[in-house]
N, C-alpha and C positions, 0 to 999 in steps of 0.2 A: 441485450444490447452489447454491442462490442466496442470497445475502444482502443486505442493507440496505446494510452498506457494511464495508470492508476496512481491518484494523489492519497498519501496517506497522511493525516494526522492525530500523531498520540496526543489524551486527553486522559483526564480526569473522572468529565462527567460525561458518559454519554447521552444523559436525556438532555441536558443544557445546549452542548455542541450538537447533538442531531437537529433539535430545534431552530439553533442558529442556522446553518448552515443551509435547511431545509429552504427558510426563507428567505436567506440571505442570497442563496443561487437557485430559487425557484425547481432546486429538486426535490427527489422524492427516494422514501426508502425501498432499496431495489432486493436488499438482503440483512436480516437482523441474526446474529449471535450473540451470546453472551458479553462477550465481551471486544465486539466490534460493531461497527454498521454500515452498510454500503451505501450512497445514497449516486443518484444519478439523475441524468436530467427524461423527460416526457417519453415516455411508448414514441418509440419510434425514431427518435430525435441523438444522433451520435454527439458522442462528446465523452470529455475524461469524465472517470468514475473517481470520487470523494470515499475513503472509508477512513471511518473515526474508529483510532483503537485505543480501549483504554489502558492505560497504566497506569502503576502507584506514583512513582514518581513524581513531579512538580517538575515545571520548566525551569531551566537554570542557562542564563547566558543563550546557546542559541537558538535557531526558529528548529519549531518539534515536524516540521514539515518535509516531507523525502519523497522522492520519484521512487515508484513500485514498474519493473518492467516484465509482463509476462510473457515466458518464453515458453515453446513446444517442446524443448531439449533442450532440460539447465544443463548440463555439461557441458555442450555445443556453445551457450552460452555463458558459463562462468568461462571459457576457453577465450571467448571473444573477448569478452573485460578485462580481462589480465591483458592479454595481447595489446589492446588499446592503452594499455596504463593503469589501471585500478588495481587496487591491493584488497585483497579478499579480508574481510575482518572476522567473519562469523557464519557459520552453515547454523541453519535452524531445521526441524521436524515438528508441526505441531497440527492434530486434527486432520492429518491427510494433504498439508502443503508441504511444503517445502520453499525453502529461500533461503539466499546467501546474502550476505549484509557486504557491502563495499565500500570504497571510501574512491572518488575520482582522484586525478593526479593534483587537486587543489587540495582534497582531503574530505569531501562533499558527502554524507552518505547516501546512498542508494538501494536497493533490494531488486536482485532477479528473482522471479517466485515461479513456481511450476505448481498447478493442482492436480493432485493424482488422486482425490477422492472427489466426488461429488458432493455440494454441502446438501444437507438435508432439508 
């Protein structure tokens, strides 16, 4: 399935939130890791992709929700976000992605991600 671009939110539980969510927008799980879950909507059917990731953390003050936008060439594309306004907050490596963590010109965060491994 392809989409435009990826909603992510950090959680706690992921059997609690998968199951919500599951029901909640009539998707399904499209990809399970340890500690994430992709859920998306029916074969066949486009739409945003939902991944629940968990953290230790607890929410504090505000929504744990962020746009995830995947690019062909982060470079190209952390290039473009600064250009536009966005201040870069944090480069991540983990499991064969990669992502840059941003903050828009209100201060909003975001993530450009690039996969360069295949998940298993």
């Amino acid at each position: 399935m392809t989409s435009a671009f990826t909603v992510t939110l950090d959680c706690n539980s992921l059997e609690t939130l998968t199951a919500f969510w599951e029901a909640a927008l009539h998707y399904r799980v499209i990809r399970q890791y340890p500690q994430c879950v992709c859920l998306g909507p029916a074969e066949g059917v486009t739409g945003v992709l939902l991944v629940l990731q968990k953290v230790t953390e607890r929410k504090q003050g505000k929504n744990r929700m962020h746009i995830d936008i995947p690019s062909r060439d982060l470079d190209a594309g952390r290039a473009t976000c600064l250009r536009l306004g966005a201040r870069e907050l944090q480069r991540y490596t983990k499991a064969g992605y990669h992502w840059v963590v941003f903050a828009d010109p209100e201060g909003n965060k975001f993530c450009l991600h690039a996969e360069t491994v295949s998940p298993a």
